[in-house]
C-alpha positions in Angstrom: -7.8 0.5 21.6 -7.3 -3.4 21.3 -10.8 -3.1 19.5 -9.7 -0.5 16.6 -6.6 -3.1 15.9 -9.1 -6.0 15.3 -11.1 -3.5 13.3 -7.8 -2.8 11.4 -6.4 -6.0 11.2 -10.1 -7.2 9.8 -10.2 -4.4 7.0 -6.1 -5.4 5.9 -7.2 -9.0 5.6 -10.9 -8.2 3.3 -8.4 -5.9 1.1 -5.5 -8.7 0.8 -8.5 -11.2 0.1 -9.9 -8.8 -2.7 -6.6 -8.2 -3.7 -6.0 -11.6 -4.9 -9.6 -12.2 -6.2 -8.5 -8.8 -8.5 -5.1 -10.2 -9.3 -6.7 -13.5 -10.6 -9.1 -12.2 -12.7 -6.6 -9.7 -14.3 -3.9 -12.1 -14.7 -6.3 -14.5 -16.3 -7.6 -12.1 -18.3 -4.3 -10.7 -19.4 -3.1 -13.9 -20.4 -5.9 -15.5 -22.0 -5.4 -11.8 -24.4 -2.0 -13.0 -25.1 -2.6 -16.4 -25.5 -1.0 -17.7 -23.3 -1.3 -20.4 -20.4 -2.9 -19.5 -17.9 -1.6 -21.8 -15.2 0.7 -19.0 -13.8 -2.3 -17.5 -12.3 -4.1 -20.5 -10.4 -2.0 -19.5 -7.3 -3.8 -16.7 -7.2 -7.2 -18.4 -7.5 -6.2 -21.1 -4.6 -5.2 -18.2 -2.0 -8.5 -16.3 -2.5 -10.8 -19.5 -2.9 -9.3 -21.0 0.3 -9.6 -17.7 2.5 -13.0 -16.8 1.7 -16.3 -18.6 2.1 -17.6 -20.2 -1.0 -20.8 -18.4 -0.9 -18.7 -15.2 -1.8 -16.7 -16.8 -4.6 -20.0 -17.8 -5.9 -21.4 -14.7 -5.6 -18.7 -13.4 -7.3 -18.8 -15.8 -9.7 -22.1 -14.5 -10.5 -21.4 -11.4 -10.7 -18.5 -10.9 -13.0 -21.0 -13.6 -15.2 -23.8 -11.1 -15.3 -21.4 -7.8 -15.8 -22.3 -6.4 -12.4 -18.8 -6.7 -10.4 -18.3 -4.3 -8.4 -14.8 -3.7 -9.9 -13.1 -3.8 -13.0 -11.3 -6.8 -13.9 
């Protein structure tokens, strides 16, 4: 049982992480349509940069750079 909570508890935090890589993207995205500043959504950026490892955020930098993503933004 304590080992299906971990599991659990793992799989919250990955979504909450992903979450807030999503809510980044959009809100810069959103923004930068309107035209306006941007800086409301650097919160966003800082949570999910300083929870994941930098390899990921590269990746995903990568990613969203080559229009493979694996989610839309």
């Amino acid at each position: 049982m304590e080992q299906e909570a971990i599991r659990k508890e793992r799989k919250r935090g990955e979504t909450d992480i992903t979450s807030q890589v999503f809510d980044y993207h959009r809100c810069q995205k959103a923004l930068t349509a309107k035209g306006v500043d941007t800086t409301p959504c650097e919160w966003y950026g800082k949570v999910y940069k300083s929870l994941c490892p930098m390899a990921w955020v590269e990746k995903w930098d990568e990613q969203r750079e080559e229009g493979t993503f694996p989610g839309k933004i």
